[in-house]
Structure formats: C-alpha cells, structure tokens
VOGU-3710 file (C-alpha; in Angstrom, 3 decimals, decimal comma):
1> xxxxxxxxxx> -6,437/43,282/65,893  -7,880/39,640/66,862  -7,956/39,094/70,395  -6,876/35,857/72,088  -10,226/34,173/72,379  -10,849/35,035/68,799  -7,517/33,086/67,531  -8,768/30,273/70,049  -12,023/30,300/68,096  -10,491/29,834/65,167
11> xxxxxxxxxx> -8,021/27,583/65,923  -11,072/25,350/67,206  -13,005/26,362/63,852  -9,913/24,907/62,231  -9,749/22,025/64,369  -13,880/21,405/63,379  -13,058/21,323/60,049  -10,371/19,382/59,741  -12,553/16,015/61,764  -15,261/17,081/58,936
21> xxxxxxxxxx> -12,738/16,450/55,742  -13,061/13,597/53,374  -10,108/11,431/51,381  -6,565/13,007/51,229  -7,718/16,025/53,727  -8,760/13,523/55,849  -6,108/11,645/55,757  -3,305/14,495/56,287  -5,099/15,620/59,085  -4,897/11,946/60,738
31> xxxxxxxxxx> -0,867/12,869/61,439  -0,145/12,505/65,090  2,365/15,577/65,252  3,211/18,388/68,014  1,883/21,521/66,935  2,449/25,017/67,889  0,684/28,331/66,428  2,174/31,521/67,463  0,628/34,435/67,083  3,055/37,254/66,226
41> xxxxxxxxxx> 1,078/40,608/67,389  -0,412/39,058/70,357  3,461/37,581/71,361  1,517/34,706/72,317  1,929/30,856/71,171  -1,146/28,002/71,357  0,782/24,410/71,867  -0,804/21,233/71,107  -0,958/18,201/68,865  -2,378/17,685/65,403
51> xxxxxxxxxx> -3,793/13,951/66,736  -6,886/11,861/65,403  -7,517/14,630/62,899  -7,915/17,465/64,903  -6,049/20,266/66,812  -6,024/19,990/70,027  -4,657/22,917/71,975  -2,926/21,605/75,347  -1,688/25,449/76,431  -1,528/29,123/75,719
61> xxxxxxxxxx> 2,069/30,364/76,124  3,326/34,026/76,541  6,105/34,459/73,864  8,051/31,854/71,966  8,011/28,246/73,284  10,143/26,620/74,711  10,210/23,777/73,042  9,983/23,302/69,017  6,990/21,705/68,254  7,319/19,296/65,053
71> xxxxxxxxxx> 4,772/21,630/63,049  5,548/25,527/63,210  2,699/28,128/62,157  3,530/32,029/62,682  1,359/34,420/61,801  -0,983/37,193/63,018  -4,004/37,072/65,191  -5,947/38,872/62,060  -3,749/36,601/59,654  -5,318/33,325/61,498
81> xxxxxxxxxx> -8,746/34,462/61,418  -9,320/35,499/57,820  -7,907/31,948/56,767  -10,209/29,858/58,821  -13,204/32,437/57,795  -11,592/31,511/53,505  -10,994/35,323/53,505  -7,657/34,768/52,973  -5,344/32,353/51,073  -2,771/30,333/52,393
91> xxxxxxxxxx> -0,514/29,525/49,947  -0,643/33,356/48,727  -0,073/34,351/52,382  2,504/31,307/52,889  4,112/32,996/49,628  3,948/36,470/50,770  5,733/35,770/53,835  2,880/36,806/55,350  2,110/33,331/57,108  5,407/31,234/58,170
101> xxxxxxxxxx> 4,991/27,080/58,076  7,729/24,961/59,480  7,811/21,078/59,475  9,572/18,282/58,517  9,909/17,703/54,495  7,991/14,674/54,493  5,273/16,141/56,555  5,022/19,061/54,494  4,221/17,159/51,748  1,446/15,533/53,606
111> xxxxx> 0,141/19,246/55,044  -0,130/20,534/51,622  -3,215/18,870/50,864  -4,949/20,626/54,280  -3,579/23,872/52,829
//
C-alpha cells in the first residue's frame, strides 16, 4: 500500500508534468479550478487548485472534505502511483471504476486531453 508521502510525490510528479506539456495538454492544464484527490485506503484527501498549469496542494485532510472541490479524483494510494509512474491507464481505470473523476461537463471535456 502507498504511503502518504508517496501519493504526495506523485501528486507533485503529476503536478511536474503537467507545467512540462505542450499544445492542448498545456492548455487544459492552464484551468484555474479547486481540486481535491482523495485517497480511498489511506481515508485521506489532498485539497488544492489546478492553477497556472500545475497542482498545487494547499492541505492534507483526514477523511472526506468538507467542501466539494470543482474537480473530484478518488482512487487508491497504489491506484495514484502507478498512473503518474504510466503503469497504469486512466481511462481503463476511469472505466473500471477503479479511478472515480468528478467535474463539471464542460471541464471534463477540457480534462480529457490531460487524461
């Protein structure tokens, strides 16, 4: 099982690539949106903002938040890291139920190009 500072790592990881990403990656990743990324086996949830084209992680919260952040990602600790490492797929783990995604319709659309 990933440990907190690993899912940290790869949320960062994430975060790295994302400011790295050329034309419509780039460009999806500029949305200025509140994020939240909670990780299901840990029962722990990382809030921040997806802002300037990265992920910035503002807190680490014990449980659900309290507030809905505009983009949702559940998951597992394990889940998180073997998608940031391209060990695992998103859309087959999106489509497996695997990996949960919740946002608005029109930025969904936009996320699918980072995904």
């Amino acid at each position: 099982m990933a440990t907190i500072d690993e899912c940290r790592s790869a949320l960062d990881k994430l975060s790295d690539n994302l400011a790295g990403a050329d034309g419509d990656v780039r460009a999806a990743a500029g949305m200025d949106r509140s994020l939240s990324c909670r990780i299901t086996d840990l029962d722990i949830t990382f809030v921040g903002r997806l802002e300037d084209g990265r992920i910035k992680v503002l807190d680490t919260l014990q449980g659900p938040p309290a507030e809905k952040a505009q983009i949702r990602l559940t998951m597992t600790g394990d889940d998180l890291v073997e998608m940031v490492d391209g060990r695992l797929n998103f859309g087959r783990a999106w489509g497996s139920g695997r990996v949960r995604l919740e946002a608005a319709l029109l930025d969904l659309f936009r996320l699918r190009k980072l995904l």
